[in-house]
Backbone bond lengths (Angstrom), bond angles and torsions (degrees), N, CA, C in turn:
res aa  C-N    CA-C-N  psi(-1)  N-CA   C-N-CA  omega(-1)  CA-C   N-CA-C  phi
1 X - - - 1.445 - - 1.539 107.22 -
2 X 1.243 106.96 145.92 1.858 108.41 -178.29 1.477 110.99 -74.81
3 X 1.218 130.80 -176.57 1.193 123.11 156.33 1.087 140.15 -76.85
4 X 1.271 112.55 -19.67 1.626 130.10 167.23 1.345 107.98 -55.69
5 X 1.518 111.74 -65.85 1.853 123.61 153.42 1.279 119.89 -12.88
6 X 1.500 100.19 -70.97 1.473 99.86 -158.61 1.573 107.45 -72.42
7 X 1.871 114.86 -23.92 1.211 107.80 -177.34 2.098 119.34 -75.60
8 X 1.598 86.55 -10.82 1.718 93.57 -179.16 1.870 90.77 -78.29
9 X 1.400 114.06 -51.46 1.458 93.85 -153.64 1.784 105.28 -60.68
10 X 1.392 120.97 -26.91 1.429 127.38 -174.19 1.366 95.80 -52.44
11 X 1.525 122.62 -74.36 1.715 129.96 179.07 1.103 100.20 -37.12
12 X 1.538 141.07 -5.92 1.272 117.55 -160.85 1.852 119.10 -114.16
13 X 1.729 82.60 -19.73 1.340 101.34 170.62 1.598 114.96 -77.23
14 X 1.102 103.65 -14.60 1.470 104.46 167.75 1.736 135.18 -57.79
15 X 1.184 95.71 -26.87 1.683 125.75 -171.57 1.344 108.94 -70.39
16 X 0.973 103.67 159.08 1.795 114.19 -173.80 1.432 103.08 -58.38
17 X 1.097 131.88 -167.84 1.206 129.57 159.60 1.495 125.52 -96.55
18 X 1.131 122.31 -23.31 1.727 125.16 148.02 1.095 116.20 -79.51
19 X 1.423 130.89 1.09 1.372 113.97 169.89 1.705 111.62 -94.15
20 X 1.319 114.11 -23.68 1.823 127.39 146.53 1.127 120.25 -40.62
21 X 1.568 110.37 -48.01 1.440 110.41 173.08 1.308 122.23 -60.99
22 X 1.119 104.11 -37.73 1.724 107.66 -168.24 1.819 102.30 -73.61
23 X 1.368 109.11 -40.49 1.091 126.30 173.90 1.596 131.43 -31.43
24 X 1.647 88.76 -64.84 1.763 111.99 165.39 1.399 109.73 -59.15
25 X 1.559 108.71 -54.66 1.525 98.87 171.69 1.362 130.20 -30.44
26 X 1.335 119.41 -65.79 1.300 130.52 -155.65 1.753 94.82 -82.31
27 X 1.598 121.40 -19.16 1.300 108.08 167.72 1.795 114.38 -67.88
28 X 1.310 97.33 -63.09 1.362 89.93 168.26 1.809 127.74 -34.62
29 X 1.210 127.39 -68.92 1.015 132.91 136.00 1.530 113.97 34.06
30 X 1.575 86.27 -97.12 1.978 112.61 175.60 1.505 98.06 -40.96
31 X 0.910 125.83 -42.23 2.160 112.94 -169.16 1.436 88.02 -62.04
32 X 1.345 134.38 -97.93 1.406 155.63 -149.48 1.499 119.09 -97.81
33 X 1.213 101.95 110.09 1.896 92.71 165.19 0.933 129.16 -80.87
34 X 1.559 111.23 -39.17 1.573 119.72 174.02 1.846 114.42 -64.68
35 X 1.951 115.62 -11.95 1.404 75.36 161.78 1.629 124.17 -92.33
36 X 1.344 111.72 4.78 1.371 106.19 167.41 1.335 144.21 -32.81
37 X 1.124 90.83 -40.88 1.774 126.36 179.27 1.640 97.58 -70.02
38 X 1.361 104.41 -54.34 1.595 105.64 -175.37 1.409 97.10 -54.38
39 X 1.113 130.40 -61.76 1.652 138.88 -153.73 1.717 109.01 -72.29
40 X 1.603 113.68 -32.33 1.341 112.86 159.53 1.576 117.74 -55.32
41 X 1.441 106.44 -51.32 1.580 110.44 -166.46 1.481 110.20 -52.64
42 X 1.773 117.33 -49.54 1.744 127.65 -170.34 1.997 89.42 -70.57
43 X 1.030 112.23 -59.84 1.543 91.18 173.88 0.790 156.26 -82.52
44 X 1.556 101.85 30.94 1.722 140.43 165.90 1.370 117.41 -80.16
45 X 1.697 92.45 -38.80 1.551 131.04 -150.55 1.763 94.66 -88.31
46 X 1.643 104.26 -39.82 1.825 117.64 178.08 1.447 91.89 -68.04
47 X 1.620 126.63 -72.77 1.254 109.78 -156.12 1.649 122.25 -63.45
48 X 0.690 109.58 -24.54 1.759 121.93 -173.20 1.766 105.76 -55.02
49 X 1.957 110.97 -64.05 0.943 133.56 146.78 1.982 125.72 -22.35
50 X 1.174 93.56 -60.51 2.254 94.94 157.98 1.105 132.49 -89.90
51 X 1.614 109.33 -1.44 1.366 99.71 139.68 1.002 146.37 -84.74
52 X 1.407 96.09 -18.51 2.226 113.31 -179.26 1.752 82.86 -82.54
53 X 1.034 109.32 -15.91 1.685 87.57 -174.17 1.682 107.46 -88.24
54 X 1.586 126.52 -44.75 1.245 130.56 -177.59 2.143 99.60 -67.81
55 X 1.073 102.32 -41.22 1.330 113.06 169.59 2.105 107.87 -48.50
56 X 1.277 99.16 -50.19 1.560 83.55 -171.48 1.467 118.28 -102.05
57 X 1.480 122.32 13.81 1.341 148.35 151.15 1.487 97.52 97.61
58 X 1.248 111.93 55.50 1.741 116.65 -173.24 1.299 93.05 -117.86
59 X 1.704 138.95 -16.59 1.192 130.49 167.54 1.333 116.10 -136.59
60 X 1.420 140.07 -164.05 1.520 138.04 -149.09 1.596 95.06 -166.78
61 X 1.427 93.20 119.23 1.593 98.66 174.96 1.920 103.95 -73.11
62 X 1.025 92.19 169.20 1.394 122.28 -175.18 1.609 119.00 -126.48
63 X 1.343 131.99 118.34 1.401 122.06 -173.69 1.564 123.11 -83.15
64 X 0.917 128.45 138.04 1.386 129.82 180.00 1.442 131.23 -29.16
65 X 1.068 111.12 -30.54 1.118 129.53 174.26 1.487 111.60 -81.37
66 X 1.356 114.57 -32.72 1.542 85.12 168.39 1.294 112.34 -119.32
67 X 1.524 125.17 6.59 1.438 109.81 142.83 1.207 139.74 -61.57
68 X 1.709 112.52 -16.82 1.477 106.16 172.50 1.606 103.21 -95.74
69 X 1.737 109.47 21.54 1.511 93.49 -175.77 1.765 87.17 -91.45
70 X 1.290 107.53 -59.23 1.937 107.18 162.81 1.368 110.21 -17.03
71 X 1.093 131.92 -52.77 1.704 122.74 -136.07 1.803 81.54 -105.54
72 X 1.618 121.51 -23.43 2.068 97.84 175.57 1.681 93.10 -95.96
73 X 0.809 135.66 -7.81 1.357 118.48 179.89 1.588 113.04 -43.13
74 X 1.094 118.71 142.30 1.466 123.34 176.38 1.390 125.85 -136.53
């Protein structure tokens, strides 16, 4: 890795942990456009699927507030 590299991935570990996520995303992203499309379609395919599931009382929503308390935990 160059140094420029290695000094982005260091800054990078710094970040929340959804803000990594979003991060990787949009790296991934940059290689391929066309798999975007792929990755929209299966998580079309996820959400549809948790709703027939929260819909038929097989799962339990969760409020925002404390799912983004999960997702900064560190």
């Amino acid at each position: 890795m160059t140094i420029v590299a290695n000094r982005i991935f260091k800054d990078a570990l710094g970040l929340l942990p959804v803000e990594r996520a979003e991060l990787i995303e949009k790296l991934f992203q940059s290689f391929d456009r066309s798999a975007s499309s792929a990755v929209d379609a299966v998580w079309a395919e996820e959400i549809e699927s948790r709703i027939d599931a929260y819909e038929s009382g097989k799962i339990q929503a969760s409020s925002a507030e404390d799912v983004f308390a999960r997702i900064n935990q560190r």
